[in-house]
N, C-alpha and C positions, 0 to 999 in steps of 0.2 A: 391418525388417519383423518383424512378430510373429510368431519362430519355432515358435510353440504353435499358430499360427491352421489351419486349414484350407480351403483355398479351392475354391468352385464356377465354371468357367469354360466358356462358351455359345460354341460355335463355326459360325459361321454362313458356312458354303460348299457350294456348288454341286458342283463336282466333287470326285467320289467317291475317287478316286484323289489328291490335293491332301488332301481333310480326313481320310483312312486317317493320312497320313505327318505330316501338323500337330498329330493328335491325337496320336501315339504320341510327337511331339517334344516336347509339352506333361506327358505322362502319365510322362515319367520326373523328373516334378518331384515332390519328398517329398510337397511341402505341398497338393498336389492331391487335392484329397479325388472330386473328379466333373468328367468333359469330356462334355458332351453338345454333338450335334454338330446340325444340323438343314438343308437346304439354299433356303431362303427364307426375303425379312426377314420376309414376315406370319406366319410360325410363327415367327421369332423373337422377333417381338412379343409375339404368344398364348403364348408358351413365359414371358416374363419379366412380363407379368399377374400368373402364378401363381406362380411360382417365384423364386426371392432367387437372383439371381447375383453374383459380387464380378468377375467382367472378362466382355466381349463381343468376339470376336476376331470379325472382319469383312471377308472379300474382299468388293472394291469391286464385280466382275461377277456381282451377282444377278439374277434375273429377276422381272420386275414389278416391283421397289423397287431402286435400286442403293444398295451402301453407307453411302456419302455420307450419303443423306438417311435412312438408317435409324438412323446414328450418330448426328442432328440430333432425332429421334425419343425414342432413347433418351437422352439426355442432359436430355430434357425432362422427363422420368419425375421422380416422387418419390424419393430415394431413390436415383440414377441409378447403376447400375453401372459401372466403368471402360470407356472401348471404347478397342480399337486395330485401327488400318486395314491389312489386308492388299490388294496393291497386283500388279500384272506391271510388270515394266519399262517406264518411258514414262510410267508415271503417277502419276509421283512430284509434281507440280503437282496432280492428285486429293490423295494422300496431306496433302499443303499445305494444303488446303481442309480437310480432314478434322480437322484440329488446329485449325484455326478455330471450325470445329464443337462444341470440345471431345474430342476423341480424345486419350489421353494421348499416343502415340504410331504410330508405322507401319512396318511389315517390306515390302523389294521383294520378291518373290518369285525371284531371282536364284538361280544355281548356288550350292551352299550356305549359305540363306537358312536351311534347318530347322537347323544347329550351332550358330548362335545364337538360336533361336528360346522358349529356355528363359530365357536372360539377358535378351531382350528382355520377356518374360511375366514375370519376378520383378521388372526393374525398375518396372516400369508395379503391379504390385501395391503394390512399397513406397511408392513417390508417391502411388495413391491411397490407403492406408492413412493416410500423414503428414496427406496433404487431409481426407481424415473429422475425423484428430482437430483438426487446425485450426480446420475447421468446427464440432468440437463445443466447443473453447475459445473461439474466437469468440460462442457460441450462450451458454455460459455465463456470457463477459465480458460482455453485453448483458443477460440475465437478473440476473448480479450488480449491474449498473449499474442496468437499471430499476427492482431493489427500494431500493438505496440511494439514487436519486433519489428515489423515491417515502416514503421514508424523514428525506431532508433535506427535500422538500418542503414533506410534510404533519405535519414534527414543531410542538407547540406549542410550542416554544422558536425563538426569530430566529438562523438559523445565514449567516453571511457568511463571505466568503473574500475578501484580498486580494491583489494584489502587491506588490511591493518600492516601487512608486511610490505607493503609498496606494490605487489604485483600484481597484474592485470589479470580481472576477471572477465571485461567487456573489451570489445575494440569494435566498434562501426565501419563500415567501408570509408565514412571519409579520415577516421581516427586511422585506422591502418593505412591509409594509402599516405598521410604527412608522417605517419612512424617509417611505414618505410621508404618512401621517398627522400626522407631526411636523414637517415640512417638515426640507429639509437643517441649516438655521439651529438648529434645534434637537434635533437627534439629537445625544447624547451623544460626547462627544470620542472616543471610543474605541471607535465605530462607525461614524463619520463616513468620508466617504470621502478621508481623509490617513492618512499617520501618526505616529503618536502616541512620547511617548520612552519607552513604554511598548511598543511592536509594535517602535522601534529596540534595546529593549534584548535582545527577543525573538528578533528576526531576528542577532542577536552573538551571545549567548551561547544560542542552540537551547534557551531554557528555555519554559515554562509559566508563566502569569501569572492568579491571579482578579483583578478589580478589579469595587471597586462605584462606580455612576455616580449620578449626582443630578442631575435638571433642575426647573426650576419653569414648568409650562403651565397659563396661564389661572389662575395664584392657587393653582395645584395642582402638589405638587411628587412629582414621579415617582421611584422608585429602583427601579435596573439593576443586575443582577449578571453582569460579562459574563468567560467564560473564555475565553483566548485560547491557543494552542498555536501552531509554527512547522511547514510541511508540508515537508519534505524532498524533494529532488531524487534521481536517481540516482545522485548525486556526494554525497551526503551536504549538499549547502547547501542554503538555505533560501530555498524557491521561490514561497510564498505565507504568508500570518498568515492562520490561521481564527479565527473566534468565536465561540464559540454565547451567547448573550444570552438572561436571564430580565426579565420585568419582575417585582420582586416588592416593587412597590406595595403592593398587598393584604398583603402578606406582613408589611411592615415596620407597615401600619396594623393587625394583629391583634397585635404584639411590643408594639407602644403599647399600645393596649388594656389587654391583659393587664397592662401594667406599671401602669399608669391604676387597673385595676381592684385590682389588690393594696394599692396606696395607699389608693386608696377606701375597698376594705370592710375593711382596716386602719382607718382612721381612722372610721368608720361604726358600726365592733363599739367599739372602746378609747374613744371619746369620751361616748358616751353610759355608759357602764362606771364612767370617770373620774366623769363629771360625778353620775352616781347615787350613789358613793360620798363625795364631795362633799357630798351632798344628804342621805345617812345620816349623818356627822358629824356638819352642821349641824343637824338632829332628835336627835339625842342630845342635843348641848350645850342643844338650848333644853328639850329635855325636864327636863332637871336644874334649867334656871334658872325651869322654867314657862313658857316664851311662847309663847303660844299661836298668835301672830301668825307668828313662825317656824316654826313646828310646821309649821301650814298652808302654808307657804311650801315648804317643803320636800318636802313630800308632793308640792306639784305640782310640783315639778324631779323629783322621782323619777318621778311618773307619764307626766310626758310623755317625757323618755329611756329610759324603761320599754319604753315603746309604740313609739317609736323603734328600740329595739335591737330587738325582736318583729316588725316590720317588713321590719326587716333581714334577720334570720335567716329571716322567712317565705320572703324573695324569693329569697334563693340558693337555700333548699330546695327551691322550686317549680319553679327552674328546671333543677334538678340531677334530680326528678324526673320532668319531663315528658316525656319519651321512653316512658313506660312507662306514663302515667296510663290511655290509653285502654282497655290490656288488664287495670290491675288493679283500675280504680277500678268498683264495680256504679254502671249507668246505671239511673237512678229517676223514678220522677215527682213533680216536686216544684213548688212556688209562688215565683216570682220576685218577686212580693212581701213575702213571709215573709219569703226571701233576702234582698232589700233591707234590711228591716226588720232583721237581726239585723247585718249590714255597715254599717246606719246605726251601733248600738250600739256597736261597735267604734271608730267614726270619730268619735263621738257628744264625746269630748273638745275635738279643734281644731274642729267645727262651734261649737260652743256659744261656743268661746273667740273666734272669729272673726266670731260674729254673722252667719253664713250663712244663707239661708233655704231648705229641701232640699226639694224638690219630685217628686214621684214621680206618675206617670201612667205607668197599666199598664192598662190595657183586660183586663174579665175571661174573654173571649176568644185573650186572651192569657196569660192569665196560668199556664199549665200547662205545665213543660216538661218534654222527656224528656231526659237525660243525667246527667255525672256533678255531683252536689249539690258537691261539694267546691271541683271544678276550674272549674265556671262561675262560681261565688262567688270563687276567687281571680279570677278575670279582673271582675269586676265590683269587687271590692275595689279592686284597683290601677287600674284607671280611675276610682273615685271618690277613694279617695287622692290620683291626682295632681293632683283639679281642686282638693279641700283643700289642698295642698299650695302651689299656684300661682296661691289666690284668697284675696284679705286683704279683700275687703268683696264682698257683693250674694249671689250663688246659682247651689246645684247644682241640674241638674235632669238626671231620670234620666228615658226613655220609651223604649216599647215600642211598635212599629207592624208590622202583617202584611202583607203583600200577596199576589198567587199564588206566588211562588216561595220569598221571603224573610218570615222576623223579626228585625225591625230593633233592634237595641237602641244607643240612643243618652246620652250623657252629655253634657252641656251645662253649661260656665262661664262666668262674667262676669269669667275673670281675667286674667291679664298675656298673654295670649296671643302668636303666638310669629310669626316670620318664615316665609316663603315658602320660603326655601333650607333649615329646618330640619324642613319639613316631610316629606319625605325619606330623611329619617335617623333620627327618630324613633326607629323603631322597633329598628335596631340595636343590637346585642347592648353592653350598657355606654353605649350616648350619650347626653351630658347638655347639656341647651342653655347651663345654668348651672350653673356647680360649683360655686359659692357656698351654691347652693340643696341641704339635705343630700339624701343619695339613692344607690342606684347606677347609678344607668340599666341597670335590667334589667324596671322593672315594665310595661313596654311591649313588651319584649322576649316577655316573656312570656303577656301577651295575645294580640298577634299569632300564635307559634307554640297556643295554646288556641282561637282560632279556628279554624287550616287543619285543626290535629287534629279537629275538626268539620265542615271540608269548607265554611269558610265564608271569611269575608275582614274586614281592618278597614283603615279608614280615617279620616284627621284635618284637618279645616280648620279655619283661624284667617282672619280678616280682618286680620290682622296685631297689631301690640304694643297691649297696653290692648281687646282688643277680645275677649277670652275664646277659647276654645278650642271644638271638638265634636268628638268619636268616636265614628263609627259602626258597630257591628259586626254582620255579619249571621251569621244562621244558615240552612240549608235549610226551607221550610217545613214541612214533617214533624216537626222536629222537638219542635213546639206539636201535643200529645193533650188530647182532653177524658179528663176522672177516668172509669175503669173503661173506658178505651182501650186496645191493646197495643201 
């Protein structure tokens, strides 16, 4: 018992003479801080409403309520304080009931019953003291449990548990939802419900293991990284294998990427670099010998790896700074036609050299926008680059259509146009349908995130291979002013 505590105890009896000599047996305890004594159970009720008591001492012969059912009363209580039954001779089968009830215990009222009546009140205090804290360790282990369920549950990671025969003990919503999604046949060996000589080596030698897993679903190959630990018994052996499991799919296709992409615009910066330097030697030498035929010849290898590398380096910078365009670039009113017209000039090279025929329809209703001059031009560029790019005979055509909500700007080729499944991906950060074809796959990248920064959307259809390409980008329609608009 908690020798620091002080206790309140409620005594509830009838005769006067009986609760004189029960109190004074009670009140040479240290720990007794108050005996209030009271001689009916409805005032002992009304008494513990208001009042916090830590024991209820109880003869069975009250008036109006007897004991018994006043003990069954209190024990009902929030909160409930200890009661013990005080009893006469004979009614030790009452006393019986009473501890059914919940009484911790009960005194006969016999020839010296008050010499023990002290030991009997300290012991019933220390029981229900242990009882409290039990209860509140219990209340706590239930508390601990339901945050850490709710913890394994709803983590994003697949956390499973097995036993020694391979079968699941645990399964998490995200662990169930890749078991069944994937069906049993193809959950990764080392999630599956066996064990593995990997979870044997585990369960031997009480070590920790990461392993990464690889499946191929639907043409599409998934990779797991799953860590697995041994859970220890109270004997120190080892009672289940847990695993918490990431999918990091995404993960592994961003590490491509990136590797993809260093290659690239390695080979994207150096080649046209190379080949222009190439293209300077070879003008030098013919300059010495006169020829003028190489001269020329030269000039266009440098101009177009020129343009090439310029390209290049536009598109990383565009992309490196557009997080920032909207707050630094001034939004203006300007003519998408102009616009056009000066992104013709620029492209004006492979059009000419490819015999394309460029097409522009711009309604002059439309033709007034407000935003940033720079940043719509990149996204208008790299959409007509690409159809240049991706069209070796017939025509671009650029147009512009309004309706109540949107302005429509759209790009239209007659060139190799592309598949259904690639349609998709397009826009992904580096994706290229064909690496053959030079490029980094970002200029689409780019468009798209220059659209949403505008609060707008783009989109691409092909009728498939040979059959050209269209992208359509919208903008809100506000953002077409007439001149001397704000």
């Amino acid at each position: 018992m908690n020798n620091n505590k002080k206790y309140r105890i409620l005594l509830v009896e009838d005769d006067p003479d009986h609760a004189f000599l029960e109190k004074e047996a009670v009140n040479r305890m240290e720990r007794v801080s108050e005996i209030k004594c009271v001689p009916t159970a409805k005032e002992a009720l009304d008494l513990l409403k208001k009042n916090k008591f830590d024991l209820v001492l109880v003869d069975f012969n009250l008036p109006g309520m007897d004991g018994l059912e006043l003990i069954k009363k209190v024990n009902k209580m929030k909160n409930a304080p200890a009661t013990m039954m005080l009893t006469g001779l004979g009614n030790e089968k009452i006393a019986v009931e009473a501890m059914k009830a919940g009484a911790y215990d009960y005194i006969t009222k016999e020839s010296g019953y008050l010499k023990h009546m002290a030991q009997a009140v300290d012991s019933v205090l220390e029981r229900h003291d242990l009882a409290r804290k039990l209860d509140d360790t219990r209340r706590e282990l239930r508390e601990s449990a339901t945050k850490l369920r709710a913890l394994i549950e709803y983590s994003p990671h697949a956390a499973f548990m097995k036993d020694l025969s391979g079968k699941y003990v645990l399964l998490n919503k995200q662990a169930s939802y890749i078991v069944n999604s994937l069906g049993r046949r193809n959950v990764p060996l080392e999630m599956s419900a066996v064990l593995s000589e990997n979870d044997k080596e585990i369960i031997a030698k009480k070590n920790t293991k990461v392993i990464r897993a690889s499946i191929m679903l639907e043409e599409q190959e998934m990779h797991f990284e799953i860590s697995k630990y041994p859970v220890l018994g109270p004997g120190n052996e080892v009672i289940y294998v847990c695993g918490i499991c990431r999918d990091v799919t995404e993960q592994k296709r961003i590490e491509k990427l990136k590797d993809n992409l260093i290659r690239d615009i390695s080979h994207e910066l150096k080649t046209p670099i190379a080949v222009a330097m190439m293209a300077n030697d070879m003008c030098r030498r013919a300059l010495e010998e006169n020829d003028m035929d190489r001269i020329k010849k030269a000039q266009q290898i440098l101009m177009e790896n020129l343009l090439r590398l310029s390209k290049n380096v536009n598109n990383i910078l565009s992309l490196s700074k557009l997080g920032a365009s909207r707050n630094t670039e001034k939004e203006e009113l300007f003519s998408i036609k102009d616009l056009i017209s000066e992104i013709r000039k620029d492209l004006d090279y492979d059009i000419v050299r490819k015999n394309l025929e460029f097409r522009v329809d711009v309604p002059d209703e439309a033709d007034n926008f407000f935003g940033g001059k720079r940043i719509i031009g990149t996204l208008i560029y790299n959409l007509v680059d690409n159809s240049v790019k991706f069209t070796k005979k017939g025509y671009i055509a650029i147009s512009i259509s309004l309706n109540d909500e949107w302005i429509e700007l759209c790009v239209k080729d007659s060139g190799r146009g592309m598949p259904a499944k690639d349609m998709n991906k397009v826009f992904e950060e580096f994706y290229q349908i064909d690496t053959v074809v030079p490029g980094t796959g970002i200029g689409l990248t780019i468009c798209k995130e220059i659209a949403e920064l505008y609060n707008g959307s783009i989109g691409i259809f092909s009728e498939g291979k040979g059959k050209g390409v269209s992208v359509t980008v919208k903008f809100p329609r506000d953002r077409v002013k007439q001149k001397g608009s704000k």
